[in-house]
C-alpha positions in Angstrom: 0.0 0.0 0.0 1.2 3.8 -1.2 1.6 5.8 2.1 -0.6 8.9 1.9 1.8 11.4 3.1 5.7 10.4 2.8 8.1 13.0 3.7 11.7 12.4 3.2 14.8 14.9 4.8 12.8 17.5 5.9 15.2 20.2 7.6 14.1 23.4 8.9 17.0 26.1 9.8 15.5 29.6 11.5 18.4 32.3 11.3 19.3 33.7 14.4 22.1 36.7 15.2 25.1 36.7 14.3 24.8 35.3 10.8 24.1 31.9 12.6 20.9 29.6 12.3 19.3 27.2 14.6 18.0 23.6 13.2 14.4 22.8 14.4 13.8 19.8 12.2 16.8 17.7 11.2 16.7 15.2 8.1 13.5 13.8 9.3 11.6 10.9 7.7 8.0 9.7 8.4 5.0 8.4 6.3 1.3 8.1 7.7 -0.7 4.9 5.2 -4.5 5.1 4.9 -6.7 5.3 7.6 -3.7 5.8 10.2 -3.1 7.3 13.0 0.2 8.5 13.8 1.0 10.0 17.3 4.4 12.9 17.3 5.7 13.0 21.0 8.3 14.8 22.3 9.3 18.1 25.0 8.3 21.6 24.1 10.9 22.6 21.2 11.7 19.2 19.9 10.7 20.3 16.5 6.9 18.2 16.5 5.0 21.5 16.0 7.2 22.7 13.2 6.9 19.3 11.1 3.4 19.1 11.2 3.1 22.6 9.9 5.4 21.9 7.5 3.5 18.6 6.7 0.6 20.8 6.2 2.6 23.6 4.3 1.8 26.6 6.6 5.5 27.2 6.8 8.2 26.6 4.3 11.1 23.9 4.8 14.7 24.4 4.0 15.5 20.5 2.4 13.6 17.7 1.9 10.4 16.3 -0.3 6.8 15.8 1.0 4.5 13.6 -0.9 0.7 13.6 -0.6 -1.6 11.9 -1.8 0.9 10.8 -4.6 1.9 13.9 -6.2 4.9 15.9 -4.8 4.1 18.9 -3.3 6.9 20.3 -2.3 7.5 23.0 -4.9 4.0 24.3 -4.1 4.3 27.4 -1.7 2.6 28.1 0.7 0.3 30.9 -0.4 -0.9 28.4 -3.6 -1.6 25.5 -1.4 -4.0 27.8 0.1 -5.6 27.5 -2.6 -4.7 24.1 -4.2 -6.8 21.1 -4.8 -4.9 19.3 -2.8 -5.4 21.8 0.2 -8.9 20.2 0.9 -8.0 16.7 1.4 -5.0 17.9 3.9 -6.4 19.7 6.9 -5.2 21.2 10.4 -7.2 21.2 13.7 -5.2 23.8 16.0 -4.0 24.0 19.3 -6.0 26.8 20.5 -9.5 27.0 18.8 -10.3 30.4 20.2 -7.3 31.8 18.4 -7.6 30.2 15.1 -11.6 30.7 14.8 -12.7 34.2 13.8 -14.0 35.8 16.6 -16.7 37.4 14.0 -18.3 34.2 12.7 -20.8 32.2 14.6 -20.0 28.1 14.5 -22.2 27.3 11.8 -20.0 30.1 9.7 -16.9 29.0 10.9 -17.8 25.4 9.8 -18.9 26.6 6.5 -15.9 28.6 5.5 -13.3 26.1 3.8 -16.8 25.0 1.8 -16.9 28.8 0.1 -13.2 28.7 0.1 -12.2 25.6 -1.3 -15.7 23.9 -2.6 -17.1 23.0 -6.1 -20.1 25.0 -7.2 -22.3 22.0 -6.3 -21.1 21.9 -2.7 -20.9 25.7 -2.3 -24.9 25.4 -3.4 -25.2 23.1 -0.5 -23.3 24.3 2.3 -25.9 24.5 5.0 -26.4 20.4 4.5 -22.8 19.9 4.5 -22.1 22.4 8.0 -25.1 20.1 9.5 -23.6 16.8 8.8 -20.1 18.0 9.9 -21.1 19.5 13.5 -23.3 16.2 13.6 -20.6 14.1 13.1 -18.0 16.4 15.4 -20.9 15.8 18.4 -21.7 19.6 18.2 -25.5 20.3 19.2 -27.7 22.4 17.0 -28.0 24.8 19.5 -24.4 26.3 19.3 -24.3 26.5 15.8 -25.4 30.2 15.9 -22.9 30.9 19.0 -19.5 32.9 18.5 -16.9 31.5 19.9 -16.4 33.7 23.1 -19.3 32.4 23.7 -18.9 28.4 23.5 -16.8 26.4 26.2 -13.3 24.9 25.5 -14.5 21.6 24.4 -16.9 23.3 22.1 -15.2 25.1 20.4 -12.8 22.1 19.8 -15.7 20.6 18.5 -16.2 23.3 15.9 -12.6 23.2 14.8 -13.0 19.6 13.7 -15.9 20.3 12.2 -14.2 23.0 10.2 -11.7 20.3 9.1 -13.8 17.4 8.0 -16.5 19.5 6.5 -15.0 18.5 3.0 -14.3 15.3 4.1 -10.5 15.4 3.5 -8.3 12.0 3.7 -6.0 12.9 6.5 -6.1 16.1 9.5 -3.2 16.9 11.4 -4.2 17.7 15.2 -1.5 19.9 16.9 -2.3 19.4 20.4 -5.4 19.7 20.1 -7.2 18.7 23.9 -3.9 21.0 25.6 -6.3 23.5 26.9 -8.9 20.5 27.8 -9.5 18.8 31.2 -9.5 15.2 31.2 -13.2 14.2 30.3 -13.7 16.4 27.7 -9.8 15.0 26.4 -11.5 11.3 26.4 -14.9 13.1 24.0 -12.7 14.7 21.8 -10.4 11.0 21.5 -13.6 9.1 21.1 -15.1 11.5 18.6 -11.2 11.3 16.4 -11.6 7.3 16.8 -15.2 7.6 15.5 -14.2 9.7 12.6 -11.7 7.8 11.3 -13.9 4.7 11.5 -16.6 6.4 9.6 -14.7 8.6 6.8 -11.5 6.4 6.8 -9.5 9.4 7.8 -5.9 9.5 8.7 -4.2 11.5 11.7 -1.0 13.2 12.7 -1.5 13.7 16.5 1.1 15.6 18.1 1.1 15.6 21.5 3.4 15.7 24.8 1.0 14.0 26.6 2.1 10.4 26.1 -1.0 9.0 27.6 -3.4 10.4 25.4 -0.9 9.6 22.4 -1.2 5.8 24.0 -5.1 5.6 23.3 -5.3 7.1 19.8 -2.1 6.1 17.7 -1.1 2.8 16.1 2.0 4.4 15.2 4.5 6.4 17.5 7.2 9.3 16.6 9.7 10.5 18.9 11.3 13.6 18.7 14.3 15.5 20.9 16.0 18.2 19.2 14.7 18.5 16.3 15.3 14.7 15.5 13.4 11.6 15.2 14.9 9.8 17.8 12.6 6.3 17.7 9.8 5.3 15.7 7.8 2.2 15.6 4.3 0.6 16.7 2.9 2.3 19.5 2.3 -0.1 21.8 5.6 -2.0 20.7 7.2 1.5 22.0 5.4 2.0 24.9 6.4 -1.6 26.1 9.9 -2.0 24.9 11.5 1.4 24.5 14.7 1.0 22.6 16.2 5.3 23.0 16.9 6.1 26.6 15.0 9.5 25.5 12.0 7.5 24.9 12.6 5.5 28.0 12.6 9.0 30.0 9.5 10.3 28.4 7.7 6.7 29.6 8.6 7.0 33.2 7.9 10.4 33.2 4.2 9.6 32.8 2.2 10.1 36.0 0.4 6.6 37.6 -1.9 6.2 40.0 -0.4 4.6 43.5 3.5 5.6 41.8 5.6 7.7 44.6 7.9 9.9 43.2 11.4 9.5 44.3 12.9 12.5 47.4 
């Protein structure tokens, strides 16, 4: 089977004074098949935000190739993948919903938008159906879709950000911490309502996340990343059980447990 996305060397370099620059992603290989779901783990500044936005070309790369979908889209900048056909079948569900939704659109706007932007004639004509079935499907209540998003909790508005994303039913969304700001009960919703989406549309996931626990329940595939660098890789559960990087193996004892005493 074709993997989906494929990217191969993907370096990112941000200049800093002096004439100098800092490497945030390193030579870094990964591929996500059909109907995946690919968890990205590591500490703040271990380069997992910056290659999922440079999976979903929001921000340029210095070296490398990324495949989607099989066509190469790596000459494609970002300002004309905005706009590309390919945009719509690659979408990103934020970290911060309240940031990344227009203040000035209620939810059932906000939902609609990529449909106006990025839709055929035949689904721009039936926009309203298709915002319904996507807040249906995202477990958003008819009764919010006319709130703005000051006005909708945490969770709710999370809800409204994956309905944005699968409201054209793309084949794979990239989640950049996406339940952070969540406590944990509305974390497991927004976990169940990913699982339930993929087994519905078939979608495929990048999920990147520092917490390992919720990576645990949602991926079948793990990447670890320290520095900029992919560090292990491998079946989740394979890593989770036999850790081969001591990085890895410090990121797995790190996780909290019930009944564990920490060490004085």
């Amino acid at each position: 089977m074709t993997p989906l996305l494929d990217l191969r060397a993907i370096t990112k370099r941000y200049p800093v004074p002096g004439g100098n620059s800092v490497t945030a992603v390193d030579a870094v290989d990964f591929h996500v098949m059909p109907g995946e779901i690919l968890g990205i783990v590591g500490e703040s500044g271990s380069g997992k935000t910056t290659l999922s936005r440079i999976a979903a070309r929001l921000i340029p790369h210095d070296e490398g190739r990324i495949t989607f979908d099989g066509e190469d889209i790596t000459r494609i900048s970002g300002a004309k993948f905005a706009r590309h056909p390919k945009r719509r079948a690659l979408q990103m569900v934020f970290q911060d919903p309240l940031a990344s939704l227009n203040p000035r659109f209620r939810a059932r706007e906000a939902i609609g938008d990529p449909v106006h932007r990025l839709g055929t004639a035949a689904e721009r004509g039936r926009a309203a159906e298709l915002v319904a079935e996507a807040a249906r499907l995202a477990g958003l209540p008819e009764r919010l879709m006319s709130a703005y998003p000051h006005q909708m909790s945490g969770g709710q508005r999370a809800r409204v950000d994956i309905a944005r994303a699968i409201v054209l039913r793309p084949k794979m969304i990239l989640l950049d911490e996406p339940t952070s700001a969540l406590d944990a009960s509305l974390q497991a919703h927004v976990i169940r309502t990913l699982l339930d989406l993929r087994s519905e549309l078939g979608l495929s996931f990048i999920f990147v996340s520092h917490d390992l626990n919720l990576v645990r329940l949602i991926s079948d595939r793990l990447l670890v990343m320290h520095r900029g660098r992919v560090v292990e890789q491998g079946v989740a559960q394979a890593v989770f059980e036999a850790p081969q990087a001591e990085y890895t193996k410090t990121l797995i004892a790190a996780i909290p447990q019930v009944g564990r005493r920490r060490s004085v």
